[in-house]
C-alpha positions in Angstrom: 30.1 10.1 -34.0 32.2 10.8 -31.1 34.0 13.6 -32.1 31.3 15.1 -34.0 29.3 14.8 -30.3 32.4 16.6 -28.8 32.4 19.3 -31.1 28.6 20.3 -30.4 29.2 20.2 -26.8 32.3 22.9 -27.8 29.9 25.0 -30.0 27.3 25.1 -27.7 29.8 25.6 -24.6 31.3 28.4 -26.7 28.6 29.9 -28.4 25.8 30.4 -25.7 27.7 33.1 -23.8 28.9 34.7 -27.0 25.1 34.5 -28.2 24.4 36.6 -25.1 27.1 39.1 -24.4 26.2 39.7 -28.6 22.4 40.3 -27.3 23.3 43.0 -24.5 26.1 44.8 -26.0 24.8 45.4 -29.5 21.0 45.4 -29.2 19.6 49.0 -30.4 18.7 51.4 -27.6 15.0 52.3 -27.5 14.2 56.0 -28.3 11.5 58.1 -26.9 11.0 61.0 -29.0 8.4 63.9 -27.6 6.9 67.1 -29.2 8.4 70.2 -28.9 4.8 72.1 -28.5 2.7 71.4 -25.8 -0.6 72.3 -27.7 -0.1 69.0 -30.4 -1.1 66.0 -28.6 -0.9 63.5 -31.6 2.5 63.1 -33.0 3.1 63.4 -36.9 4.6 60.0 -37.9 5.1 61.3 -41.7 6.9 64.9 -40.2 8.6 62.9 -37.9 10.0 61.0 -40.6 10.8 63.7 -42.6 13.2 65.6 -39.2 14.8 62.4 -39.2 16.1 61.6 -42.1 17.7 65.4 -43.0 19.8 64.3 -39.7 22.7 62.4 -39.8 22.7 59.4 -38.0 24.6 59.0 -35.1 25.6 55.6 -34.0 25.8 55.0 -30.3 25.5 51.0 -29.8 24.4 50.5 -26.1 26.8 49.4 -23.5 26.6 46.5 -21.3 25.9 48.0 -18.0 27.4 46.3 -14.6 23.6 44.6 -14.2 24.7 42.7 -17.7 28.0 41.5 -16.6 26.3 40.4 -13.2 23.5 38.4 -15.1 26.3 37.1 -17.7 28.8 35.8 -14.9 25.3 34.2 -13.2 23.8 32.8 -16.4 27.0 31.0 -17.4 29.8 30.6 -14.7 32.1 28.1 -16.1 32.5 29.6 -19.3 33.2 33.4 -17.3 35.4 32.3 -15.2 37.5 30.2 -17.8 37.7 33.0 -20.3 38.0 35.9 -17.3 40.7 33.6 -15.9 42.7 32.6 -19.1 42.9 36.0 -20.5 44.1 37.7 -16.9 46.6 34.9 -17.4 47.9 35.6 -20.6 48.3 39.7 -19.8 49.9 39.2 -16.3 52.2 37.1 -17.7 52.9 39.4 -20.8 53.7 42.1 -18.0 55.8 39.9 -16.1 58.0 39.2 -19.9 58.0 42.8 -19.8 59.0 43.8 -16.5 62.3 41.1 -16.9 63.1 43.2 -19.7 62.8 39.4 -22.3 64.3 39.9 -25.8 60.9 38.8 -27.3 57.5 37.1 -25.9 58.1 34.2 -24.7 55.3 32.2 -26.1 55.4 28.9 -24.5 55.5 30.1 -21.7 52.6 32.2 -22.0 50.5 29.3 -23.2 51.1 27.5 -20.0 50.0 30.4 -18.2 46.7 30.7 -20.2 46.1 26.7 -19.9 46.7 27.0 -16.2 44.6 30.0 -15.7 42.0 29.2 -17.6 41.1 25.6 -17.2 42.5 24.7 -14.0 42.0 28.3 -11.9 39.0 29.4 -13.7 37.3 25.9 -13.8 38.4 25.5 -10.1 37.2 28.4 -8.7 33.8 27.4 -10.5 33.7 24.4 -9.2 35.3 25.2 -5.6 33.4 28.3 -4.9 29.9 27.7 -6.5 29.7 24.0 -5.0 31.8 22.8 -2.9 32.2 25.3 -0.3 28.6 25.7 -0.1 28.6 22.0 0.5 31.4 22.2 3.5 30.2 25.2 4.9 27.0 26.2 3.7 25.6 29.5 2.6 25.5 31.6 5.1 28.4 34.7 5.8 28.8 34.2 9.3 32.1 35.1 10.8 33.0 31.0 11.1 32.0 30.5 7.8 34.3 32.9 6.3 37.1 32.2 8.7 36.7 28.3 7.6 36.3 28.9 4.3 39.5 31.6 3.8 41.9 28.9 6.1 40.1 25.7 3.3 41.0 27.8 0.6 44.7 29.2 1.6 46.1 26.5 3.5 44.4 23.3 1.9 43.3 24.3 -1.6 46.6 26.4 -2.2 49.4 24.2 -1.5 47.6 21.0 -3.2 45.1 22.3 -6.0 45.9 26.1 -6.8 50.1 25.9 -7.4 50.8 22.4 -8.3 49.0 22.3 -11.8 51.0 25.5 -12.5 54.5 23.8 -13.0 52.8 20.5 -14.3 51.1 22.6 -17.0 54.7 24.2 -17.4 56.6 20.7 -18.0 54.5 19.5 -20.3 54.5 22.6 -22.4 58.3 22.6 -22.2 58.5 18.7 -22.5 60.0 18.0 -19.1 59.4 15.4 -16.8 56.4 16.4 -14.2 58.3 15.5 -11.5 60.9 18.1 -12.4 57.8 20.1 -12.1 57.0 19.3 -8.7 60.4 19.7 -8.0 60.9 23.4 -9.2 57.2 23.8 -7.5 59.0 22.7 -3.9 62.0 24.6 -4.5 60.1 28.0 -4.6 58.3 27.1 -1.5 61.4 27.0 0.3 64.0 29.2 -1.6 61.7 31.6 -3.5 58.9 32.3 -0.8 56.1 31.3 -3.2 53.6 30.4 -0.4 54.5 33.5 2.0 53.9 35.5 -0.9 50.7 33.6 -1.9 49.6 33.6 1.8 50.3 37.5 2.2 48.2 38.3 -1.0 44.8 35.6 -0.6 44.1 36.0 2.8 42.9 39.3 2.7 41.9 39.4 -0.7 39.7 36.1 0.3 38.7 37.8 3.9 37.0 40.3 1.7 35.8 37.7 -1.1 33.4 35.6 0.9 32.1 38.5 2.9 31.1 41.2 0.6 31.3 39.6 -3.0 28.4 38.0 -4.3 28.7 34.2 -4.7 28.3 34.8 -9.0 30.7 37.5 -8.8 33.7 36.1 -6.5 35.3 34.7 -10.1 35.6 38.0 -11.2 36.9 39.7 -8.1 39.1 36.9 -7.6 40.6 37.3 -11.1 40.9 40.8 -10.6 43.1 40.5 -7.4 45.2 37.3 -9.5 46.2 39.7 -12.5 48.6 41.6 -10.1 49.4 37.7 -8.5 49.6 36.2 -11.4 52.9 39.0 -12.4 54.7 38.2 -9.1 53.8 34.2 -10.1 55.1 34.3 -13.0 58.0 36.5 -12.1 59.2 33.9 -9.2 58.4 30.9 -11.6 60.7 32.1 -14.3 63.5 33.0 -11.7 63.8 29.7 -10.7 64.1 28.5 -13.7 66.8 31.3 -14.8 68.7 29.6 -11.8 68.3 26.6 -12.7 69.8 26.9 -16.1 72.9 28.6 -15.0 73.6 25.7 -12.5 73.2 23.6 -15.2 
């Protein structure tokens, strides 16, 4: 009973945002046709007919406009900003594999960046930006509030909630102990300049986040900004532990 409970909350998690991005992006556009002559003020449906069938069809499925993406991310958050965040994940980690020129994908490792990205950034900024800050700080865009709000989020948030889960994610997809975890996690902070680099990166990118961005769409600019974050992230994780497997 339980796990049959579990696995309708998963379907219905799942399957409500697919339901609707399935709506918008394939529904048929309506066609207004008009007569050619002036003078005929009833249409011929039979004639009309007729035209249209010695034509070929053409096949144009209607695209999902920016207003459908807005209403999408609005309509369901969660599930946005986990798939938004765990596929930027995968990609910028892909491109990082890349980039250090890896005999082949290294897929472990990219599974850990998916898991991190998409449960614990993607669920995070859900649940950070669409309730708690409004809780701390209220709704407004005042000055304060965003100046409170970026320092929260950079100098709070980042150093306890945003890079820890990384490197725990990482040791238990590699079957390490999670303090070794922790341990690679402090060692970039102070060899690697993982929080200078972090720091240099969010603050603007934040500055401009709770300013502009609408409060449904700061997920998806935040993800946006992360994809090129998320290559220098992974790129610093995986020289530390290069190093450490030559000093071992």
């Amino acid at each position: 009973m339980r796990s049959t409970s579990l696995k309708t909350l998963l379907a219905v998690f799942i399957a409500a945002p697919a339901a609707k991005f399935a709506a918008v992006a394939f529904s048929s556009p309506t066609i207004i046709s008009s007569s050619s002559s002036s003078s005929n003020s009833i249409i011929n449906t039979k004639t009309a007919r007729i035209h249209q069938s010695s034509r070929p069809a053409r096949l144009s499925p209607q695209q999902m406009t920016l207003a459908d993406v807005s209403e999408l991310y609005a309509t369901f958050p969660l599930q946005s900003a986990i798939v938004t965040c765990g596929v930027k994940a995968s990609v910028a980690d892909g491109i990082a594999q890349v980039r250090s020129e890896a005999d082949k994908l290294e897929l472990r490792r990219n599974l850990a960046y998916v898991l991190y990205g998409g449960i614990f950034v993607g669920g995070m900024c859900h649940l950070e930006y669409d309730y708690i800050f409004p809780y701390l700080f209220g709704g407004d865009h005042s000055f304060k509030t965003i100046f409170e709000e970026v320092i929260f989020d950079n100098f709070i948030s980042a150093p306890l909630c945003w890079l820890p889960p990384a490197y725990l994610v990482k040791a238990a997809v590699y079957d390490y102990p999670l303090s070794e975890g922790l341990e690679k996690y402090v060692h970039d902070i102070k060899h690697n300049g993982l929080l200078h680099k972090y720091l240099s990166i969010w603050i603007p990118a934040q500055s401009v986040s709770f300013s502009v961005i609408p409060e449904h769409l700061r997920v998806v600019f935040m993800a946006s900004v992360s994809f090129f974050w998320f290559i220098l992230f992974s790129t610093v994780a995986s020289a530390s532990d290069a190093s450490d497997g030559q000093s071992s």
